[in-house]
C-alpha positions in Angstrom: 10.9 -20.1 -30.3 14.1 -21.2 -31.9 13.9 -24.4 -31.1 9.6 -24.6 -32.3 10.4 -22.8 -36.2 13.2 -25.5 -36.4 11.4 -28.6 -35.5 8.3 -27.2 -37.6 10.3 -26.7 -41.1 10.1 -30.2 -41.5 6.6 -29.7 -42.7 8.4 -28.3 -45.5 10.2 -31.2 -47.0 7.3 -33.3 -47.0 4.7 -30.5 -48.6 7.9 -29.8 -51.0 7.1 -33.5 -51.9 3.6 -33.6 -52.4 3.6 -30.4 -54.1 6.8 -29.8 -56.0 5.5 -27.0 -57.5 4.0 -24.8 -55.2 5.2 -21.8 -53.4 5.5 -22.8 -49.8 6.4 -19.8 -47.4 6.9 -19.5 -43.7 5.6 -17.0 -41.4 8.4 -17.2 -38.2 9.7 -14.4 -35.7 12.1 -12.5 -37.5 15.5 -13.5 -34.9 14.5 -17.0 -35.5 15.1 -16.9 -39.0 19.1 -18.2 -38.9 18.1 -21.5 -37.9 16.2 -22.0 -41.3 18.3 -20.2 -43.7 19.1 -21.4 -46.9 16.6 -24.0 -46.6 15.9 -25.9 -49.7 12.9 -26.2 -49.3 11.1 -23.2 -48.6 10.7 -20.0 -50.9 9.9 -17.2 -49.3 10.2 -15.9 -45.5 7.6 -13.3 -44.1 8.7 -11.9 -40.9 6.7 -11.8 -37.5 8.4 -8.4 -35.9 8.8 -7.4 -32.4 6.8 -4.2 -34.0 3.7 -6.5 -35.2 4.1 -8.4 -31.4 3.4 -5.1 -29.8 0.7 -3.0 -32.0 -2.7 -4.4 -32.4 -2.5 -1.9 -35.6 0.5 -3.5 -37.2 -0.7 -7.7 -36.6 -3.7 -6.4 -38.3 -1.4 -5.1 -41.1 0.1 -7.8 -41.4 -3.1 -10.0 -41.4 -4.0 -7.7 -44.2 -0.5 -8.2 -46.5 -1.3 -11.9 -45.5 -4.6 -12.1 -46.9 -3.4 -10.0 -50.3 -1.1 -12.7 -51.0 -4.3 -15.3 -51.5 -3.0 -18.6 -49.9 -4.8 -21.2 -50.7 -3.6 -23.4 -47.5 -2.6 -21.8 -44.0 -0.7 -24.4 -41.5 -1.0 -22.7 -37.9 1.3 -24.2 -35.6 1.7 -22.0 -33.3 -1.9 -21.7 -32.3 -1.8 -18.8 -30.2 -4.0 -15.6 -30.3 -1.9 -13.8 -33.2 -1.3 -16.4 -35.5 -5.4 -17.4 -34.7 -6.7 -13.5 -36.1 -3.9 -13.8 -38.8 -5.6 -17.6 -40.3 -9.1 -16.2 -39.6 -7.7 -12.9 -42.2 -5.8 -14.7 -44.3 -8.8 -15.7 -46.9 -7.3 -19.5 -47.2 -9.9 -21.8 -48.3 -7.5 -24.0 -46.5 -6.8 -23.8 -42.4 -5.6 -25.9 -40.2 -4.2 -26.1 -36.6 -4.5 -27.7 -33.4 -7.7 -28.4 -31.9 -8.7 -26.2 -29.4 -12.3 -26.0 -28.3 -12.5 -21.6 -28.5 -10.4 -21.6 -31.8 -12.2 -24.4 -33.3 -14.6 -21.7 -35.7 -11.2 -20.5 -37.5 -10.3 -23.5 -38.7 -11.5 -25.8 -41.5 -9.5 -29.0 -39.7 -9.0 -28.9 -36.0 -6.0 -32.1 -35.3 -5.8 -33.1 -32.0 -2.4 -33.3 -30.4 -1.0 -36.8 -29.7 -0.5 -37.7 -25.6 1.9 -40.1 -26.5 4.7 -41.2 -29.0 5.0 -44.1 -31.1 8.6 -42.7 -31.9 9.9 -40.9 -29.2 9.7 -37.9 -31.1 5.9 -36.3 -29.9 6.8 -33.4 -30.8 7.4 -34.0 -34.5 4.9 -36.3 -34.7 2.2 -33.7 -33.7 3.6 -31.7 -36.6 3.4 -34.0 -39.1 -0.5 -34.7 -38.0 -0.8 -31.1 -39.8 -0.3 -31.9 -42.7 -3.1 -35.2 -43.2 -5.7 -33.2 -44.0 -3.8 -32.3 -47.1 -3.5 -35.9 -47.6 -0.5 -36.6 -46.5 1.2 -39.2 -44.4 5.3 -39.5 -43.9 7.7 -41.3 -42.3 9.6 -39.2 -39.6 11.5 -36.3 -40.6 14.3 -34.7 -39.2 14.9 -31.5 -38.8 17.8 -29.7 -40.4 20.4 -26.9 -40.5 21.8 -25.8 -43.8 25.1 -24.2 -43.7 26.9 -23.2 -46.6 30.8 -24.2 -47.5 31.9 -20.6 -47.1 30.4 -20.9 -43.3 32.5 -23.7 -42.5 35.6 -22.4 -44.1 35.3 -19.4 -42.2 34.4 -20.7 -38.6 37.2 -23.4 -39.1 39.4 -20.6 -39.5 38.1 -18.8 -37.0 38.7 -21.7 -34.6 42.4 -21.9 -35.4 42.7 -18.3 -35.4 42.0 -19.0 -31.2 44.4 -21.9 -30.9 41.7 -24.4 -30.8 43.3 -28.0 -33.1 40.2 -28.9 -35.0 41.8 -32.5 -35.1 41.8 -32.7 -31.5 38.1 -33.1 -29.5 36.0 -30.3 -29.4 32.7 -30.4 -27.0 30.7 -27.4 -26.9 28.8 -26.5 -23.1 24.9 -25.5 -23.7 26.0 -24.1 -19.9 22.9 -21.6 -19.3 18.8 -22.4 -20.7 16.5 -19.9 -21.9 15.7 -18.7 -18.2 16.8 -19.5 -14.9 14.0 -22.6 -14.4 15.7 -23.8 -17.1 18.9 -23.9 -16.3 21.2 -26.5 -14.5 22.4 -25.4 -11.1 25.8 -23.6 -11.3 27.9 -25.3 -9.2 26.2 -28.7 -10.3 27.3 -27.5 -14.3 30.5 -26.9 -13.4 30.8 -30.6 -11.9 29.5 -32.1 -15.1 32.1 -30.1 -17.3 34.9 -31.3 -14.8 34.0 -34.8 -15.7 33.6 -34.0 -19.5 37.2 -32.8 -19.4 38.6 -35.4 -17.5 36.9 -38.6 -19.2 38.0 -36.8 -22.9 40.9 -33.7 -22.7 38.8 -32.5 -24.8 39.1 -28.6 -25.7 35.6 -26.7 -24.3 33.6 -24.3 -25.5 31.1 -22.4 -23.6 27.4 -21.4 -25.4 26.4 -18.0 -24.0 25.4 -14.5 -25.5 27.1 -11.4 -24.6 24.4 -10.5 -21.7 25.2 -13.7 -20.0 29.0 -13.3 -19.5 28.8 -13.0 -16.1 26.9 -16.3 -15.9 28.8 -18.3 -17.5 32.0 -17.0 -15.9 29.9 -17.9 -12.5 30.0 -21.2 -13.9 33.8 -21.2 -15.0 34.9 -19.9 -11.8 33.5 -23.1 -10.0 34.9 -25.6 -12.6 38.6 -27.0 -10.7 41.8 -25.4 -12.3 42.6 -28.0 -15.0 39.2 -27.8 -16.2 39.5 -24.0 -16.7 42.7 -24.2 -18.3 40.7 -26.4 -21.3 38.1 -23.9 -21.6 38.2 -21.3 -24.4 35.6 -18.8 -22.5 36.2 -16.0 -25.0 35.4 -18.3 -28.2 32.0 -17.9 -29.3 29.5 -16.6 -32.1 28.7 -13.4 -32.5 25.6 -14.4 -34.6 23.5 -17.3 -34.6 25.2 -18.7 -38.1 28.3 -18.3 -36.2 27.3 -20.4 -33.3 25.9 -23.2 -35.9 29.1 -23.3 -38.1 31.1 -23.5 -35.2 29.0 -26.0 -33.6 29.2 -28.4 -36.8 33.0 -28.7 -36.1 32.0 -29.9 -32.3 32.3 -33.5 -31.3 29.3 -32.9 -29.1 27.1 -30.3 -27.8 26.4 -31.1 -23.9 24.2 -29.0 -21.4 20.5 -27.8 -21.1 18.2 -28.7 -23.1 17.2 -26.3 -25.4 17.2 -24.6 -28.9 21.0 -25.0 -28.6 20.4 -29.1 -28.0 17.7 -29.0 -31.4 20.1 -27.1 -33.2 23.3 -29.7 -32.3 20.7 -32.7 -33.7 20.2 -30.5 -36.7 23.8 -30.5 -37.4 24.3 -34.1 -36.7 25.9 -33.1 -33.6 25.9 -36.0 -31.2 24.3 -34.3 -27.8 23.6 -34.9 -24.0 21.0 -32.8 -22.7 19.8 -32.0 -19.4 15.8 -31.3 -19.1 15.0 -29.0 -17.1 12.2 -31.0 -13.9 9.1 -29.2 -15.3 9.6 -29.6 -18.9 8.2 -32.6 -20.7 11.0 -34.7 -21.8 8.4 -37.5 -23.7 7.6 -34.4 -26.1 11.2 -32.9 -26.7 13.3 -36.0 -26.4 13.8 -35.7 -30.0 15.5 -38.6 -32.3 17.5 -39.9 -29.2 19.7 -43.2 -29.5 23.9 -43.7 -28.5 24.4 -40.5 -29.8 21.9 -38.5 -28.9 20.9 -38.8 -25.0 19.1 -37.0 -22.4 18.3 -37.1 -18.9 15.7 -35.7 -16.7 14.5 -35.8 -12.6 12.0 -37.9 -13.7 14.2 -40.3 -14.5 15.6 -41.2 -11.3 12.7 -40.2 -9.1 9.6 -41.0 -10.3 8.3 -40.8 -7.2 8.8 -37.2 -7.5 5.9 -36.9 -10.2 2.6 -37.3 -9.0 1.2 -34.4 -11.4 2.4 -33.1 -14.6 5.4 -32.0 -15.3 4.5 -28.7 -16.4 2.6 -28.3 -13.0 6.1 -28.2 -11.4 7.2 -24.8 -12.8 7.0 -22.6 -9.9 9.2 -25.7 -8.0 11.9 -25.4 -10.3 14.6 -24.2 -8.5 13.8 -26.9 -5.5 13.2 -30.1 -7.8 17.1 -28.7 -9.3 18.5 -29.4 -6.2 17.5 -33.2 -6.0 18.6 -33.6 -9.4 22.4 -33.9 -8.7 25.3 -34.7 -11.6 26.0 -37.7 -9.6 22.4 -39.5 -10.9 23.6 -39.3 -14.5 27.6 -39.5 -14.3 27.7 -43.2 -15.1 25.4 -42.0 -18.2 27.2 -39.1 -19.2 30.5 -41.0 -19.3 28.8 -43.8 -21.3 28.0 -40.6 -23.8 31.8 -39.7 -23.9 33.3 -42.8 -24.5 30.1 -43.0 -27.4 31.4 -40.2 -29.0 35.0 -41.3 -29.2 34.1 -44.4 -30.8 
């Protein structure tokens, strides 16, 4: 969810153009909201809550407080069941989402999703097909994090606080997904960060919350002893701003691909990102060049594919086990020595 309320605020920026005057708000999941704070763009939040997820009684409260505030356009894209009642409440003369065929009558303007990318960047592009019923056509934006000065003051001093030389590389590890079928095998992880460390010395940082210590230590453990000594395991965030202020002092952000990998592009991060074999990398591989590469299975085993990617889910764990660092370790060190440049 992270990752989808961060590529979608760059509806934002171009409705901010077309309409400089009007009061744009967005409706997100309220633990997604670090990831567009302090956005220029955007005047007022209104918070989704784990409470309004789980009571029939309180979405329709919310659909209610939704339609009091008279909107004149609603943009649904999320297009799933609560945001559907909330846009058929909400009283907008205006509403517009994806086409589905059973959602169709809630809708003024039902956009069908693109199947392919002129860009390499489906996912925004499907966004931005939102907003032409309002007239609108743009270029393609990028998404963005806005930190403020105070943030990077503090989380630079924060990093020398822990011994880490801001002048000296910095590469952040994305080293665990949202889930276990999408996250890189352990043991094949810790191979990629042992050639991270010894193509760049670089210092190492490891991306993990608090529940998945003992994860990531799994993954520390099998990285070889010089490896380990580079790694500051106990250097994190404690918050989501934390993580994205520390990350903008990163020389890269490497590892699954992810909200972590969206939020590094946000930053101007350069990133290498490893799909996960079910997920549709033609959709997420977002504003890729030199600095900004993925891999995937699909890749290097076409072969593989004879369905859609998302139809492999339940072989996750199996299509991981083909999809070994040694595929991409002539790529990955093409990435380093990108990034030094």
């Amino acid at each position: 969810m992270i990752g989808d309320v961060l590529t979608s605020s760059i509806l934002f920026e171009a409705l901010r153009h077309k309409y400089p005057n009007a009061q744009l708000h967005y409706l997100i999941n309220e633990h997604t909201y670090p990831v567009v704070q302090n956005h220029p763009f955007i005047d007022q939040f209104v918070f989704f809550t784990k409470v309004a997820e789980n009571s029939k009684k309180e979405l329709f409260k919310l659909a209610q407080s939704i339609k009091a505030s008279k909107y004149d356009v609603v943009i649904d894209v999320y297009s799933k069941l609560s945001s559907n009642i909330i846009t058929f409440f909400s009283g907008a003369k205006t509403k517009i989402s994806y086409h589905k065929s059973y959602t169709t009558f809630v809708y003024t303007d039902n956009v069908k999703r693109k199947k392919t990318s002129e860009s390499q960047s489906l996912a925004i592009e499907n966004r931005l097909q939102l907003l032409e019923p309002l007239g609108i056509e743009t270029q393609l934006i990028k998404p963005k994090i806005y930190l403020s000065d105070d943030e990077i003051e503090q989380s630079k001093a924060f990093l020398k606080a822990h011994s880490i030389n801001i002048e000296n590389p910095i590469i952040m590890i994305g080293v665990l997904g949202s889930g276990p079928n999408k996250t890189y095998p352990h043991q094949y992880m810790a191979e990629v960060i042992d050639t991270v460390y010894t193509e760049t010395n670089a210092q190492i940082l490891f991306n993990y919350i608090p529940k998945q210590k003992e994860l990531a230590k799994d993954i520390y453990n099998s990285c070889n002893n010089k490896t380990q000594n580079a790694i500051f395991f106990n250097v994190f965030g404690n918050s989501l701003r934390e993580f994205l202020a520390i990350t903008h002092h990163c020389d890269a952000l490497i590892g699954n691909e992810g909200g972590a990998i969206n939020m590094a592009k946000a930053l101007n991060v350069p990133t290498f990102s490893i799909f996960s074999p079910w997920i549709d990398k033609a959709t997420w591989s977002l504003f890729e060049d030199e600095k900004n590469i993925s891999v995937h299975l699909k890749d290097f085993k076409p072969e593989i594919y004879t369905k859609p990617e998302k139809a492999f889910k339940n072989e996750a764990d199996k299509l991981y086990e083909k999809f070994t660092p040694n595929l991409f370790k002539e790529k990955l060190v093409g990435f380093l020595k990108s990034i030094k440049n």
